[in-house]
N, C-alpha and C positions, 0 to 999 in steps of 0.2 A: 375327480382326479385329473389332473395335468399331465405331459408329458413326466414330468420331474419325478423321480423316484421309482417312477413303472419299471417290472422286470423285462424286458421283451426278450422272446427269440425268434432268431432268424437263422431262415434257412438261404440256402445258395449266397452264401455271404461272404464271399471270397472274393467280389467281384461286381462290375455293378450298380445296380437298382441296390441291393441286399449290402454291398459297402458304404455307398455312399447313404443310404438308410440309417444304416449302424453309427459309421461317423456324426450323421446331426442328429440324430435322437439321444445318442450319447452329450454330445455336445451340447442338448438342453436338459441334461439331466437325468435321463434315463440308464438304468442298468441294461446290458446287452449281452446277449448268452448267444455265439455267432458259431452257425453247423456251416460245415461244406467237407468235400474232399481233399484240400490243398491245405495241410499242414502249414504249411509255410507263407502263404498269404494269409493265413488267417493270426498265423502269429505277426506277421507285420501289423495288420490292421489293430490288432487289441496294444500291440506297443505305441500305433499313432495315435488310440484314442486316450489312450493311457496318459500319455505325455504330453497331452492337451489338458489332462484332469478329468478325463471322466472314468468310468468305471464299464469294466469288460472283460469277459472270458472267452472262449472257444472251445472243441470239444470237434474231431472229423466228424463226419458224419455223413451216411450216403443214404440220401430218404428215402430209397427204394426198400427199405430194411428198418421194419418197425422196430425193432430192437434198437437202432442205432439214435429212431427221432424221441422214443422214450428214452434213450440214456441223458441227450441233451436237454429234453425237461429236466428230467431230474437233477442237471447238473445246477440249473439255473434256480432249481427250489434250495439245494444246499448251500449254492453259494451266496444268493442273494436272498432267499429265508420265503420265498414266496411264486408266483409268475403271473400274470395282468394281462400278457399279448402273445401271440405266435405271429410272426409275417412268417409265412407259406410262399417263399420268392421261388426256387429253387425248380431249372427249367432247361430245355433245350427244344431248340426249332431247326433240325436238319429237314427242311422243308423240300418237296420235289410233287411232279407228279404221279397220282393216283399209279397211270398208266407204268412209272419206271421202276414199280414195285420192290421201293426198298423195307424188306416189309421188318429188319432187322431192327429198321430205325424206326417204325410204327409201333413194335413193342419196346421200344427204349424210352419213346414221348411217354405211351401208355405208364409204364412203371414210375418214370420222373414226374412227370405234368400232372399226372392226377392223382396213380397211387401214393407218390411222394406227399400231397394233400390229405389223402386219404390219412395214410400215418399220422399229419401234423394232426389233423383233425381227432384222431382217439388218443393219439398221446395228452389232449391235454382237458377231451371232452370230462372226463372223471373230476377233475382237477376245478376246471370252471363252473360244472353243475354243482358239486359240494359248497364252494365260498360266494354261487348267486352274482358272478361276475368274471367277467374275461372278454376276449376282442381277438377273433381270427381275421386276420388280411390276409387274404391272398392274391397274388400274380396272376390272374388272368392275359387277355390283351385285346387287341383290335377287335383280332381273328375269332376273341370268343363271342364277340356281339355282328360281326357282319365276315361273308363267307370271301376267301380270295382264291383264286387259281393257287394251284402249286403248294397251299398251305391246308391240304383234306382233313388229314391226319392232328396235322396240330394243332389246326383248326376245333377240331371233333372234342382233343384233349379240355380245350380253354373254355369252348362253349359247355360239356360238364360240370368244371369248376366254375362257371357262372351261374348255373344249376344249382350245384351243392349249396353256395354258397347262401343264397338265398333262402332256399329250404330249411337250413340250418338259423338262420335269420327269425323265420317264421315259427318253425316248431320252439324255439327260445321262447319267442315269445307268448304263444302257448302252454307250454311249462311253465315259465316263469323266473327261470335261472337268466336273465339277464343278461344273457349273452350276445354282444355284437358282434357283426361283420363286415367287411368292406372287400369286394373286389373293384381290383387293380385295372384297367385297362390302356395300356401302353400301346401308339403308335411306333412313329419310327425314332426308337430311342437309339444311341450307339453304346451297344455293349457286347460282351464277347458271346453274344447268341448266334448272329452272322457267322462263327469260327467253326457251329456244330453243322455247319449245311454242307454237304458231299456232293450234290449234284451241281455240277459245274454251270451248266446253262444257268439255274438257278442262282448259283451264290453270283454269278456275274450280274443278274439283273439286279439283286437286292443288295450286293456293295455298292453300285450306282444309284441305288437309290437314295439308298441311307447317307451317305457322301452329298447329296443333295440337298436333303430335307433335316437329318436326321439332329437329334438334341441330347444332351447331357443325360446321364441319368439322376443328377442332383433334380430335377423336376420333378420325378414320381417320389423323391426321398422327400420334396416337400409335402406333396400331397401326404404319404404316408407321416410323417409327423403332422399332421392338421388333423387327421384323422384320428390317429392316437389322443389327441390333444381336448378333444370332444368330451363333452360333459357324460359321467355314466346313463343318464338320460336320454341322451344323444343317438342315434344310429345314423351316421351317414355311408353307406352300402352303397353304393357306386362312383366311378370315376374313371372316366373317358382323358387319355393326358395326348394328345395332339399336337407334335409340332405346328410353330401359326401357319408355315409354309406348304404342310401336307395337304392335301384335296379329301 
């Protein structure tokens, strides 16, 4: 299979890696079932993909709440009669130090970054084991394959879901259900990640940064349709996406 006709859902798609994802996957065909919390960008985004001719729903969604990432399965099996992919975008990096113990925002990554994975991951494991084919991506990043000051926590989160991901990889293929995966690895992209960080010192060194180096997120939306794009035989399971000006 092709990109063209897949169901996908995305999560953290209001926004973005998980917008601009939506926008060209739709754009070559694909069906797109788009979760976030913002009602209202997510209804813009399904009227731009609309009105270009592709095909798209929405549905809020906060994937800290398995309740919420089984309903948008479900909604993409109803309305599109099937589902082929979950991307697992959906994230936050209020980064600081260990030492300035915001520990409020340590269980908020924890709930978002992983258990929000966690949810994508059984919402649709039943679903992909039965039909012997499916394709989780997940958001990973830098932080989950190499350690940075200031990012312990979130770090912790992304290195997990590069864990999971793998395992889940493996034990597929073990079983035999077929099941691909790809983690995501994003350097310095510009997206509304930078907006969740509260430690001042911090967000001052990483808007200077990102301001510097920093790239589109239509990059990792390519990656991620290239991935999708892949023969069901195919597993390509990583990707490192690196501004060329980042060290």
């Amino acid at each position: 299979m092709t990109v063209k006709n897949k169901v996908i859902v995305i999560t953290g798609a209001s926004s973005g890696i998980g917008e601009a994802s939506a926008k060209l996957l739709a754009e070559n065909g694909a069906k797109v079932v788009l979760g976030a919390r913002r009602a209202e960008r997510l209804a813009a985004i399904v009227n731009d993909i609309e009105a270009a001719g592709g095909q798209a729903t929405y549905q809020v969604t906060d994937v800290t709440k398995q309740a919420d990432v089984d309903s948008l399965v479900q909604l993409a099996q109803s309305t599109f009669g099937g589902l082929d992919v979950i991307f697992n975008n959906a994230g936050i990096m209020p980064s600081s130090p260990i030492s300035a113990l915001h520990t409020d925002e340590w269980d908020a990554m924890i709930d978002i970054n992983l258990k929000g994975v966690l949810h994508g991951v059984a919402a649709v494991m039943p679903i992909f084991t039965a039909q012997k084919h499916g394709q989780i991506i997940t958001t990973s990043s830098v932080a989950g394959i190499k350690s940075f000051a200031g990012a312990g926590v979130y770090g912790a989160t992304k290195f997990a879901v590069r864990n999971l991901m793998e395992v889940i990889r493996m034990e597929s293929a073990q079983e035999g259900t077929n099941i691909r995966t790809a983690s995501l690895y994003p350097a310095a992209i510009n997206t509304e990640l930078l907006h969740t960080i509260t430690d001042e010192k911090t967000k001052q060194g990483m808007d200077a940064f990102y301001q510097q180096v920093g790239i589109s997120p239509q990059a990792v939306a390519n990656v991620v349709n290239f991935a999708v794009d892949q023969p069901e035989d195919v597993n390509v399971n990583e990707f490192t996406i690196y501004p060329t000006k980042q060290v």
